[in-house]
C-alpha positions as CSV (number, residue, x, y, z in Angstrom):
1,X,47.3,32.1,17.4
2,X,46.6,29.1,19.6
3,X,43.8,30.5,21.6
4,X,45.1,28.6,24.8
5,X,48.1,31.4,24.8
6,X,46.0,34.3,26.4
7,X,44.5,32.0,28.8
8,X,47.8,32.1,30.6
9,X,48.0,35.7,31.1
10,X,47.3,36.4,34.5
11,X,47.4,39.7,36.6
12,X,51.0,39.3,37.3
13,X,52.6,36.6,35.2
14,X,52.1,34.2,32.6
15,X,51.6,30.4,33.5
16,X,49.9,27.3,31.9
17,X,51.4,23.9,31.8
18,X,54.2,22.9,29.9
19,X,53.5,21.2,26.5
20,X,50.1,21.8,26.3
21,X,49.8,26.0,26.8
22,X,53.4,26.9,27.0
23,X,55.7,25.5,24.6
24,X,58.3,27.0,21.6
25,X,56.2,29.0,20.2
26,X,54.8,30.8,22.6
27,X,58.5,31.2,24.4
28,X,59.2,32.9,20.6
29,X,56.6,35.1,20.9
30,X,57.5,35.9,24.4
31,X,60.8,37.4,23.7
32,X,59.7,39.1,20.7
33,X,56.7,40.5,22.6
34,X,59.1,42.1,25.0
35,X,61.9,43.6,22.6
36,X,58.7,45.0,20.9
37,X,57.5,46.4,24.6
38,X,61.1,47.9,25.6
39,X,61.1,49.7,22.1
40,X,64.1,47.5,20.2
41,X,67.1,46.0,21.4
42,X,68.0,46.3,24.7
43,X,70.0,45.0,27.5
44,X,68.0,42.4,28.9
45,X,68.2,39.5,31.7
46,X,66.7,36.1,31.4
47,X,67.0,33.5,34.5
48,X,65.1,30.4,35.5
49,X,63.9,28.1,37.7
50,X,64.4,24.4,38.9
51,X,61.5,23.3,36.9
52,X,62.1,20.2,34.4
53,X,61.0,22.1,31.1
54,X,62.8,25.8,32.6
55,X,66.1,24.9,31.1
56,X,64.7,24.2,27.6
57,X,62.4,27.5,27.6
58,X,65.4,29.4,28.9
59,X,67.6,28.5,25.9
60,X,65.0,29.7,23.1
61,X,64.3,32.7,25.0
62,X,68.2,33.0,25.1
63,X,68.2,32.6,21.6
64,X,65.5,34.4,20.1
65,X,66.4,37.5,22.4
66,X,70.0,37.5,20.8
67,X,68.8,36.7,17.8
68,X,66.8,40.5,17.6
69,X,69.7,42.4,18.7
70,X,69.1,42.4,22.3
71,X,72.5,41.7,24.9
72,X,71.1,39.2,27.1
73,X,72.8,38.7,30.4
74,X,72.0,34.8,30.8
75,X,71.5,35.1,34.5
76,X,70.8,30.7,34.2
77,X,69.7,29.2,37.5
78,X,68.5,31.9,40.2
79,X,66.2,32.7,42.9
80,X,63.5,35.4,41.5
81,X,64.5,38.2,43.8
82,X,68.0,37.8,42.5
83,X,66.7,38.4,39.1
84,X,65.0,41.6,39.6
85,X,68.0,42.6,41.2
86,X,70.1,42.0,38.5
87,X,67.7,44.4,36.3
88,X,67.0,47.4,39.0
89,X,71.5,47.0,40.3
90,X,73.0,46.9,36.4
91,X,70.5,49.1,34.5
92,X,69.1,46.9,32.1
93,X,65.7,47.2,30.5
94,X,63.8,44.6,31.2
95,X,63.6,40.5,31.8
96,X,62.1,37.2,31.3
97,X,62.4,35.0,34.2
98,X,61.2,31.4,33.6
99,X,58.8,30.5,36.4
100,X,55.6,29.0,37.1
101,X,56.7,30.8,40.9
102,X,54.8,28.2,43.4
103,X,52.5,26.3,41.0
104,X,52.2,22.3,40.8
105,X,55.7,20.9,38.9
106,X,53.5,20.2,35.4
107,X,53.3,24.3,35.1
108,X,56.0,26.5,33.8
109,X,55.3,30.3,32.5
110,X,57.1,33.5,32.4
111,X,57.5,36.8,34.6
112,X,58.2,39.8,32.5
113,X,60.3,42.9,33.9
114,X,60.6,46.5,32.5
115,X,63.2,48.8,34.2
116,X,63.9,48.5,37.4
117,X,62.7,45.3,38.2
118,X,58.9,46.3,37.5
119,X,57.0,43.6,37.1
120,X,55.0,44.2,34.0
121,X,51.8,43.4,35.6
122,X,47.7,44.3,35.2
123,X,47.9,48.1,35.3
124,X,51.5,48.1,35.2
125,X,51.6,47.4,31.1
126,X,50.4,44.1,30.8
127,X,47.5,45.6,28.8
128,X,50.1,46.7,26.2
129,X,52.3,44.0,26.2
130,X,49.1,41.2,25.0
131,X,48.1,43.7,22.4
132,X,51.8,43.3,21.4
133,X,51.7,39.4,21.9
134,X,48.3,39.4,19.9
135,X,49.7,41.3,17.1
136,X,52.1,39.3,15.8
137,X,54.7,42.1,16.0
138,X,58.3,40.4,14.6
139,X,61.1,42.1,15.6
140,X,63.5,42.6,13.2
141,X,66.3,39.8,12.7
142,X,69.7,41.3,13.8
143,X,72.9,40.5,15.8
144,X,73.1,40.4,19.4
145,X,75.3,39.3,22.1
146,X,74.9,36.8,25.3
147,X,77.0,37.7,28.1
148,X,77.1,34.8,31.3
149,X,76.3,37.1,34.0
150,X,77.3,35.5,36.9
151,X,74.7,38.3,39.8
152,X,75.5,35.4,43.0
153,X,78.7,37.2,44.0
154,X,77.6,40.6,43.4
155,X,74.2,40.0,44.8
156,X,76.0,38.6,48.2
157,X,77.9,41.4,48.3
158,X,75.3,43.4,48.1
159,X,73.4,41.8,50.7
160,X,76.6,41.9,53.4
161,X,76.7,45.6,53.0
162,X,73.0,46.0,54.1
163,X,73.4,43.9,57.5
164,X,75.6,43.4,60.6
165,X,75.0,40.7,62.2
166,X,75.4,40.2,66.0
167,X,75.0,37.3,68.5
168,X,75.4,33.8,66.3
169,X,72.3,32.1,65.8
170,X,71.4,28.2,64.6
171,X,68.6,28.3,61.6
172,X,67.0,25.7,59.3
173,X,66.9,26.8,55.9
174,X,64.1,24.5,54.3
175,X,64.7,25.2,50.5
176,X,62.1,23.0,49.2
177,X,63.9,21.9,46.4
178,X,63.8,24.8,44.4
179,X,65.8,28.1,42.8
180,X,67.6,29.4,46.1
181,X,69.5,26.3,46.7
182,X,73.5,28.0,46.2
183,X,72.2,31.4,46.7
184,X,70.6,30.8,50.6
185,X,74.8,29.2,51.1
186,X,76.6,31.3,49.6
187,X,74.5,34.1,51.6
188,X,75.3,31.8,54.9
189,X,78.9,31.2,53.9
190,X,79.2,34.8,53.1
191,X,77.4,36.1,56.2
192,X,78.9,33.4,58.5
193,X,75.7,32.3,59.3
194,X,74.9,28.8,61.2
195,X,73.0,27.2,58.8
196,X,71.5,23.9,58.0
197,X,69.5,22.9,55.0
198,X,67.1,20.9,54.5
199,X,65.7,19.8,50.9
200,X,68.4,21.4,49.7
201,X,69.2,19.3,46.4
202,X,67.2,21.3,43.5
203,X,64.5,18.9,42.1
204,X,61.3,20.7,39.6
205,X,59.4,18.0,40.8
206,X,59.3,19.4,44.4
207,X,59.2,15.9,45.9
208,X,60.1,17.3,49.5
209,X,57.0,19.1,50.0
210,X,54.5,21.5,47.6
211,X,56.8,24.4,46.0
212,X,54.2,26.7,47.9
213,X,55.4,26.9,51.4
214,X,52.1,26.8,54.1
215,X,52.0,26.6,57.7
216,X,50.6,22.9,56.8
217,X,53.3,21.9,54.4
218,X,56.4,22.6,56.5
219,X,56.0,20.2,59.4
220,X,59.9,18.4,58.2
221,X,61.0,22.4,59.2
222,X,59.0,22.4,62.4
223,X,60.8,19.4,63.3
224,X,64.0,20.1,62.7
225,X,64.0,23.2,64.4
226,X,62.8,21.7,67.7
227,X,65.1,18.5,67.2
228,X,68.4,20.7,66.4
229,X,67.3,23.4,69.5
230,X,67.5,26.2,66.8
231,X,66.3,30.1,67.0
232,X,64.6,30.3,63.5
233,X,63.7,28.4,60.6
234,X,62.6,29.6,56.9
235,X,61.0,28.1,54.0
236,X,61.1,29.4,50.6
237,X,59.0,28.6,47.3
238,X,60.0,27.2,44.4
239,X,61.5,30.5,42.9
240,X,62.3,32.2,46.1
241,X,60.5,34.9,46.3
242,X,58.2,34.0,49.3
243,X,59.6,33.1,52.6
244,X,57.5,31.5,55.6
245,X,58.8,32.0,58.9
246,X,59.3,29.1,61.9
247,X,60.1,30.6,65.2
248,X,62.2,28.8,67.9
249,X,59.6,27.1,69.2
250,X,58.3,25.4,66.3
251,X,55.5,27.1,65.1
252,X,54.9,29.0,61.7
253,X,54.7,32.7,61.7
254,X,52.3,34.5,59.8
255,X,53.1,36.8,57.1
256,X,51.6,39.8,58.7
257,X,53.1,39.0,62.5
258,X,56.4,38.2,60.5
259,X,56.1,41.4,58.9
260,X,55.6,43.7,61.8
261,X,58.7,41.9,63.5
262,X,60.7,43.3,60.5
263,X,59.4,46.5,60.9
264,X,60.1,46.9,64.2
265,X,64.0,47.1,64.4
266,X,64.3,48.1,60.6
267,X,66.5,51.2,60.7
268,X,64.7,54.4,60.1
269,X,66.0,55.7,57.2
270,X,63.8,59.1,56.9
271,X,61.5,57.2,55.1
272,X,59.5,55.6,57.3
273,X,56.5,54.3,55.7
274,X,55.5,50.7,55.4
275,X,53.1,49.8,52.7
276,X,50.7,47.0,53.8
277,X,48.0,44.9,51.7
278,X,44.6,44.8,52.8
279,X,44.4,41.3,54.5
280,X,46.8,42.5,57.7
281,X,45.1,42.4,60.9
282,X,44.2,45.6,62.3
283,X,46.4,44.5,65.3
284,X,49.3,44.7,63.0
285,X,48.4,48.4,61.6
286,X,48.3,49.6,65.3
287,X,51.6,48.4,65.7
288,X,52.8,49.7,63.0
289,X,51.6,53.2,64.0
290,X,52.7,52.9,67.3
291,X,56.3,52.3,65.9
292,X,56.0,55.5,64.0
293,X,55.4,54.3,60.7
294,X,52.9,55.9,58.1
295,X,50.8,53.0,56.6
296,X,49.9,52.8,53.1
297,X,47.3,50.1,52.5
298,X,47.4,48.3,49.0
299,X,45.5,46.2,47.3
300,X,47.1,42.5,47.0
301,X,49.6,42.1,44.6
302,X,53.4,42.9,43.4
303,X,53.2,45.3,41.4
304,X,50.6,47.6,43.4
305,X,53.1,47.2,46.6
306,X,55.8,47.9,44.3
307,X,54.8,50.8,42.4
308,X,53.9,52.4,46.3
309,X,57.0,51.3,47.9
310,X,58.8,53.7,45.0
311,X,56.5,56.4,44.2
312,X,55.9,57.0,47.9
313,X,59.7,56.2,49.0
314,X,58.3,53.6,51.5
315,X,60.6,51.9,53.7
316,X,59.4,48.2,53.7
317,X,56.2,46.2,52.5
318,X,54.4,43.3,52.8
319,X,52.4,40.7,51.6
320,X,50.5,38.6,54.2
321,X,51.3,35.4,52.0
322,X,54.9,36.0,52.6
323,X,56.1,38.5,50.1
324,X,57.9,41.3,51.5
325,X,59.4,44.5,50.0
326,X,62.7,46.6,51.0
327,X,63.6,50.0,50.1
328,X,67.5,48.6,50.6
329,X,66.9,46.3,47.6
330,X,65.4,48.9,45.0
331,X,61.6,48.6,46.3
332,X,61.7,45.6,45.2
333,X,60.4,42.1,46.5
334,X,63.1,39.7,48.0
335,X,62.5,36.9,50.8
336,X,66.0,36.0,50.7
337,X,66.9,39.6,51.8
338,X,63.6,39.2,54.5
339,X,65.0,36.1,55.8
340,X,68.8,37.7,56.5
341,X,66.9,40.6,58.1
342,X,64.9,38.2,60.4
343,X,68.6,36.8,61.5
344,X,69.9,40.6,62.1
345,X,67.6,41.2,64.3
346,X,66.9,38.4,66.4
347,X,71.1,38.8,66.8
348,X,71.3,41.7,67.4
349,X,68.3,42.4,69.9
350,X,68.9,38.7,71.9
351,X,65.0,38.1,71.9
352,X,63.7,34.7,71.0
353,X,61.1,35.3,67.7
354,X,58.7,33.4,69.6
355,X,59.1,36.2,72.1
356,X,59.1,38.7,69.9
357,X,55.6,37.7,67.8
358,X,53.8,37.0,71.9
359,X,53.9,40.7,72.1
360,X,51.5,41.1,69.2
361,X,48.2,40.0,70.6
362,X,45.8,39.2,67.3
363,X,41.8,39.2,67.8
364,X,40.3,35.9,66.7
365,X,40.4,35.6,62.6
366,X,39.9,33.1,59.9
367,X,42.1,31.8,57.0
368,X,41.6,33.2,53.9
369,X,38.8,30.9,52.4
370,X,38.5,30.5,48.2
371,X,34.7,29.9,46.9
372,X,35.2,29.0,43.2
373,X,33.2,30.7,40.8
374,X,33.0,30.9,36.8
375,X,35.5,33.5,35.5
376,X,32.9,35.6,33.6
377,X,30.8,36.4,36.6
378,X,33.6,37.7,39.4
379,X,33.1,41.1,38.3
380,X,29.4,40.8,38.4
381,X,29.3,38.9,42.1
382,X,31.7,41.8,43.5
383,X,29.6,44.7,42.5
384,X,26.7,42.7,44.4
385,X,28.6,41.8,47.1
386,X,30.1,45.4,47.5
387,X,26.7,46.9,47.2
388,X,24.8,44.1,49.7
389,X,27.9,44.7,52.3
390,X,27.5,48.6,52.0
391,X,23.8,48.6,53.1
392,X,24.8,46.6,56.0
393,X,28.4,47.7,57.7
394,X,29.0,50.3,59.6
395,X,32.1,51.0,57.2
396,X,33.2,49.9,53.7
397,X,36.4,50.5,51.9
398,X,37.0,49.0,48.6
399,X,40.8,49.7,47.8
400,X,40.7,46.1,46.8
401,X,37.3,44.0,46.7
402,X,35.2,45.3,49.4
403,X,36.3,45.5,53.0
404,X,33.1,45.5,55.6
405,X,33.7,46.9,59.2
406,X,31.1,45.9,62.1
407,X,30.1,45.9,65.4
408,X,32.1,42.7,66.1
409,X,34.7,42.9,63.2
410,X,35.6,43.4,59.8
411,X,35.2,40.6,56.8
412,X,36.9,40.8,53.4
413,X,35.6,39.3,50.2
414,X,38.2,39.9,46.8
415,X,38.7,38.6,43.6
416,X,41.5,36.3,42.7
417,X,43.6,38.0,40.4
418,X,44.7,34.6,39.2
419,X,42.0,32.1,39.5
420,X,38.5,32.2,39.0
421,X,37.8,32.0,42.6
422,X,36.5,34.8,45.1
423,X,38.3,35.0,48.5
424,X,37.4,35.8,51.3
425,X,38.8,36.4,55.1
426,X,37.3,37.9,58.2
427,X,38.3,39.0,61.6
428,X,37.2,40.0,65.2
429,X,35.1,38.3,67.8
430,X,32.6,37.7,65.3
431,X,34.6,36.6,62.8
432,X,33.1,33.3,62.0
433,X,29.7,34.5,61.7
434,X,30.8,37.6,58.9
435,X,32.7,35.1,57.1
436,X,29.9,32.6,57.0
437,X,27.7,35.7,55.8
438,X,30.0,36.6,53.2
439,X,30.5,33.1,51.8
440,X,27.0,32.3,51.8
441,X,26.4,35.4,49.9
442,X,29.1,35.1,47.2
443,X,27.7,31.1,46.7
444,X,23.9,32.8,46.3
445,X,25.1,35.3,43.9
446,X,26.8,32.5,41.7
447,X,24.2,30.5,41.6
448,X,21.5,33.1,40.4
């Protein structure tokens, strides 16, 4: 086995650049992996993305799924919430979405479903599925049967039975060049939404802007929003599964105020729990209880807000970096869902979003800050860290990394899940000095 193959295994997904760590093979060994995971042939979907090299990957998968007995619903070109529909709405067993999500147009990789639209993720079977991969495990050859499953129409559908809209709004829909191109208008023409796109043409070499949409990457949506005197504007990622929120004044809305804005007029549905990951401000959490909800806090990541929003029967979740998660749509994660929800109720309630996130007032707070370090010692710098930051803070709580409460705020230091990189993010009215404490302690640890 090419040893580059497990070095694209990450926490949630697989990714590596096309040609060089992903090729044939290892789309082979893929599929096989997963008929092998699901227990024999099953009824799977596969779907891709804009990317150049998705196409070609999609058709061996295709192939070599079929090929070991599986019925594969060849979902083709689609957003990745529309996929994980498509398992979790027609009862199949599991996926392969081709995707490198928002990485740089040279990457491609795979995310990998079980039932439901799990992600198969670190802790969430991952662990079994490389032993699989590593194994060598060949399926038995046998016949199966592709079916062109066409999920837009029954995924609108869907959609338009989940929300009423009310007074019409103008939005910018800034696709970015990527997967939810005919989904985001058919969703408008279905809706009767006023929409206009921008960057709408479907390009894997994301030449509009980076497929990872940032409050500093989206200034063509900023624009038109203030040039076409519109109420919201949205930006998704290259597979559509993160959405970035531009309110009518022009300015981007972060995940966590975005998210509290959807929580507020979501209907209670006797369920009323929102799971949150453990970058939200604290602000956000207090509004959040004052609305009634029960908080569950997370650590960052898919398939840990997942796995809550089900086990618990949560209402919504949310990620901070634009991920957010609906009890409506199977638990699962779906911007384009977030973004229709943003439209209901700014309608319905007739309050501008600028309005609307002015009412959360949000103590002083950095960005979240990376400090590379070499893969092999993350696990050794966090135990330091957690044990330095313990002996100094009032308060620690280490559901993910090691969260440090003080006299004049809290700072957060985590490991990527993805990247050999430690991250960190603080807030409060000493924000800036507990993040330079942090990251001067992180850079000491990895240099000793």
């Amino acid at each position: 086995m090419k040893e580059e193959y497990l070095r694209t295994f990450h926490a949630y997904d697989i990714r590596g650049i096309y040609g060089k760590e992903i090729d044939q093979e290892f789309a082979i060994k893929v599929a096989d992996s997963l008929t092998a995971y699901i227990g024999g042939a099953g009824g799977i979907a596969v779907g891709m993305d804009v990317r150049d090299s998705s196409a070609y990957l999609y058709k061996v998968i295709v192939e070599r799924l079929s090929a070991t007995g599986n019925k594969v619903h060849m979902l083709g070109l689609v957003p990745t919430p529309a996929f994980y529909f498509a398992i979790a709405h027609l009862g199949l067993d599991g996926g392969i979405m081709v995707t490198a999500s928002h990485n740089p147009p040279e990457y491609n990789g795979f995310k990998l479903c079980e039932k439901g639209g799990r992600i198969i993720a670190e802790s969430f079977g991952m662990e079994r599925f490389k032993q699989i991969f590593s194994s060598g495990q060949v399926p038995l050859q046998s016949e199966g049967i592709t079916i062109k499953t066409d999920i837009a129409s029954t995924y609108v559908d869907y959609i338009k039975s989940k929300v009423k809209i009310g007074n019409p709004l103008k939005i910018i829909v800034d696709i970015g060049n990527g997967a939810t191109f005919s989904f985001a208008k058919a969703i408008c023409t279905g809706l009767g939404l006023n929409c206009k796109f921008i960057n709408d043409e479907p390009d894997g070499t994301f030449p509009s802007r980076p497929s990872e949409p940032t409050d500093q990457v989206v200034g063509q949506l900023k624009r038109s929003v203030l040039n076409e005197g519109a109420d919201l504007g949205v930006a998704f990622d290259g597979d559509g599964d993160r959405a970035l929120f531009v309110d009518d004044k022009g300015k981007a809305v972060r995940g966590d105020v975005a998210f509290a804005v959807l929580a507020e007029f979501y209907p209670d549905r006797g369920n009323k729990k929102a799971v949150i990951e453990v970058n939200f401000s604290e602000a956000i959490e207090d509004k959040l209880r004052s609305l009634g909800y029960e908080t569950i806090v997370s650590k960052v990541g898919h398939s840990y807000i997942t796995d809550l929003m089900i086990n618990r029967d949560a209402l919504i979740g949310g990620e901070i970096s634009g991920h957010y998660y609906f009890a409506d749509m199977y638990g699962l994660d779906d911007a384009m869902f977030a973004w229709v929800k943003m439209v209901e109720h700014i309608s319905n309630n007739r309050v501008p979003l600028s309005e609307l996130v002015s009412r959360i007032k949000l103590p002083p707070s950095s960005d979240i800050i990376t400090v590379p370090v070499e893969e092999n010692k993350k696990e050794l710098i966090m135990k330091e860290v957690t044990r330095e930051l313990s002996a100094r803070a009032q308060k620690v709580i280490d559901i993910d990394g090691v969260k440090a409460y003080f006299y004049d705020g809290w700072v957060l230091v985590r490991k990527s899940n993805t990247m050999p990189q430690i991250k960190i993010k603080s807030e409060g009215t000493g924000y800036l000095r507990l993040l330079n404490m942090a990251k001067e302690l992180v850079l000491r640890l990895s240099n000793s």
